[in-house]
C-alpha positions in Angstrom: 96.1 111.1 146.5 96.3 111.3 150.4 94.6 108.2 151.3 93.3 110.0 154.7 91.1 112.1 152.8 89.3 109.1 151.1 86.7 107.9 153.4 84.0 105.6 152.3 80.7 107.0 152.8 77.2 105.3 153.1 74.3 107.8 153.5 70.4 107.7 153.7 68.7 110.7 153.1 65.6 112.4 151.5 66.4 115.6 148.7 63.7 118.5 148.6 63.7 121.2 146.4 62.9 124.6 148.4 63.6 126.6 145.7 59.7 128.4 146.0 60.1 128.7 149.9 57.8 124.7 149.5 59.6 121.8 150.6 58.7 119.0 147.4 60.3 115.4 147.8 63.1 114.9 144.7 64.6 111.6 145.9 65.0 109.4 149.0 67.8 106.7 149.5 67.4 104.1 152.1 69.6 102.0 154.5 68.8 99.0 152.2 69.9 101.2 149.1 72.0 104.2 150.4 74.1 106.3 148.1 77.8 105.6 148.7 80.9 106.9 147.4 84.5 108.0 148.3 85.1 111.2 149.3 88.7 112.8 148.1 87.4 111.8 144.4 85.1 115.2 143.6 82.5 113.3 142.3 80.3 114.7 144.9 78.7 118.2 145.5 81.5 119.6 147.4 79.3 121.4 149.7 77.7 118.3 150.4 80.6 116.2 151.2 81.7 118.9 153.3 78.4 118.5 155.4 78.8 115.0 155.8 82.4 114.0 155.7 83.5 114.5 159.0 79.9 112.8 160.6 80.2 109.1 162.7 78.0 106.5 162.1 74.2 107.1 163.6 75.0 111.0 163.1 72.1 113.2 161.2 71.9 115.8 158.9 69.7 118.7 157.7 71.7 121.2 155.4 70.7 123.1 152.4 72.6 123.9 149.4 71.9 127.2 147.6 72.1 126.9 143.4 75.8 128.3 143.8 76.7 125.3 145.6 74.7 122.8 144.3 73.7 122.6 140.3 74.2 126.2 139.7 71.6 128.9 138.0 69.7 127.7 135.3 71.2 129.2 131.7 69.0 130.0 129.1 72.3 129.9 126.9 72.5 126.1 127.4 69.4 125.5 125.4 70.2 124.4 121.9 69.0 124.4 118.4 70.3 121.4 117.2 70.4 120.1 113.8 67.6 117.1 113.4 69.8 115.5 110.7 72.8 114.4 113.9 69.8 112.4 115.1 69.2 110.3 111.6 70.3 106.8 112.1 70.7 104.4 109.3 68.6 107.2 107.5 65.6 107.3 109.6 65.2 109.9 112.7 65.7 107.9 115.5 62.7 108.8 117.8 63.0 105.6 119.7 65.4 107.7 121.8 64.9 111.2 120.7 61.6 112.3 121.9 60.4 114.8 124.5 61.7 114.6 127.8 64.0 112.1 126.8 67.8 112.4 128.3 70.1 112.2 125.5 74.0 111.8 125.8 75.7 114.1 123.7 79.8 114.3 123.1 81.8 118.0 121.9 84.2 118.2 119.7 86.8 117.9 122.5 85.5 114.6 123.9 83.6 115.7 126.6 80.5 113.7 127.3 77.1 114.6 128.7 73.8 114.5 128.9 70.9 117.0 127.4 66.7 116.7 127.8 64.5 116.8 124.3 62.3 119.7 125.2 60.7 120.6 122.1 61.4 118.7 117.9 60.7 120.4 115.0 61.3 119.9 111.1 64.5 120.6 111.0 65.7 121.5 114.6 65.5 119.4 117.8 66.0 122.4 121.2 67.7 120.9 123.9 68.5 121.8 127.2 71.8 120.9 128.5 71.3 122.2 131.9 71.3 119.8 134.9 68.0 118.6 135.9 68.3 120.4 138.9 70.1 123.8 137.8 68.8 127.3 139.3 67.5 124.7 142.3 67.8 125.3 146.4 68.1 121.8 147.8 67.5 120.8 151.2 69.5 117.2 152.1 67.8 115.3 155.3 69.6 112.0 156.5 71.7 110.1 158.4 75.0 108.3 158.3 74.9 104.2 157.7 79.1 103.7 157.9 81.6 106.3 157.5 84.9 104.7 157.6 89.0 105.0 155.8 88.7 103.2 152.6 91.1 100.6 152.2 93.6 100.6 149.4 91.8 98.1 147.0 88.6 99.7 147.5 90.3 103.1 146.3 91.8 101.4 143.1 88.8 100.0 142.5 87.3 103.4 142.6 89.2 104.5 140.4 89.0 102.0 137.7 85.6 102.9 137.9 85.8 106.7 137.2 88.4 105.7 134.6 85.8 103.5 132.8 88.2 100.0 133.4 86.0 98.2 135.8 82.4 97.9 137.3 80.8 99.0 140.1 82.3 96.5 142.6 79.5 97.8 144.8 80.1 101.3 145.1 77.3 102.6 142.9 74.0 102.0 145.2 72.1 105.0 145.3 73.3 106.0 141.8 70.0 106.6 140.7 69.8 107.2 136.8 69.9 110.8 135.8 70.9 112.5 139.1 73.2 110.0 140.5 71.7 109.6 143.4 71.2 113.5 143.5 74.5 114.7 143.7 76.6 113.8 141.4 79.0 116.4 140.7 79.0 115.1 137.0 79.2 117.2 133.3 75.4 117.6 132.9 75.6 121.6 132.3 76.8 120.7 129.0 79.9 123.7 130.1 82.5 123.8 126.9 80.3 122.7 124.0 80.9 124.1 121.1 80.4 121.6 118.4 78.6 118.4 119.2 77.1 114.5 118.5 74.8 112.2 119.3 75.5 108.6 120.3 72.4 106.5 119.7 71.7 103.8 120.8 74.3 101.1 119.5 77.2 103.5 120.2 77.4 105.2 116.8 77.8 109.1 117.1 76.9 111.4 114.4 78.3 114.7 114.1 77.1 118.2 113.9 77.5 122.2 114.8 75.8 122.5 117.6 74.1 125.8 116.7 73.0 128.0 118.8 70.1 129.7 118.1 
């Protein structure tokens, strides 16, 4: 990877859906908590890394990003029946975790992880919506630049053992915020690829099932 396109990017800003022609606060990040990450790495909205990569320190911003560029259009496809029975732990239904509006990760067949919300549990099915939280969603980004600066070597390898799952944070994941990653994320939340599909509870035990669509 071409080290000149990694920059290390701290950000404030405040997200607003304007989907409805409205403007209704989603998140705000803070000089004191800003979301930072390395650009080069696509694990950014890549419309939004555009917008702001090439910024200085002290620079603002106020861009919006259509649902095409941002979380894309809400699918009614990528709501699930699921079978209750790949939520049974130990033999008991585990609603500590499973219960509406909870986030649940999910893993296919193929490996791939990520996350669905509990909208609705019946007798025998649990529906699940493995859309993004903010699929079908016009978003409005207003902020400024903290530090925009070449990352250094270690910073990038540190990075990178980080998306790779070999190290911690090493203080590159302020503003992560849980769920939408400190809004743009450009993670596998659209649950894209699925075909069949388990749960991992909550002491990293999957079970397995068809994920059935219904």
């Amino acid at each position: 990877m071409d080290k000149k396109t990694n920059k290390l990017i701290h950000v404030a800003y405040r997200l607003y859906d304007v989907t409805d022609g409205g403007s209704h606060l989603i998140e705000e990040t803070s000089a004191d908590k800003p979301f930072v990450f390395l650009s080069g790495f696509g694990i950014t909205l890549e419309d939004f890394e555009k917008a702001v990569a090439d910024l200085h320190e002290g620079d603002e911003f106020d861009f919006t990003l259509t649902p095409g560029q941002a979380y894309g259009e809400y699918m009614q496809e990528h709501v699930l029946d699921l079978d209750r029975q790949m939520f049974v732990v130990n033999g008991k239904f585990d609603d500590e975790h499973i219960f509406v509006d909870s986030v649940v990760p999910l893993q296919n067949e193929d490996g791939n992880r990520f996350m669905g919300r509990v909208i609705a549990i019946g007798d025998s099915t649990v529906k699940m919506d493995l859309n993004h939280p903010l699929a079908g969603k016009t978003l409005n980004f207003k902020g400024h630049i903290i530090d925009n600066r070449d990352a250094t070597n270690q910073e990038i390898e540190q990075f990178a053992k980080m998306l790779s799952g070999e190290g911690g944070c090493d203080g590159h994941c302020e503003g992560h915020r849980e769920g939408h990653c400190g809004g743009h994320c450009d993670g596998d939340h659209d649950g894209h690829g699925h075909g069949k599909c388990c749960h991992q509870d909550g002491h990293g035990n999957h079970e397995g099932c068809p994920c059935d669509k219904k």
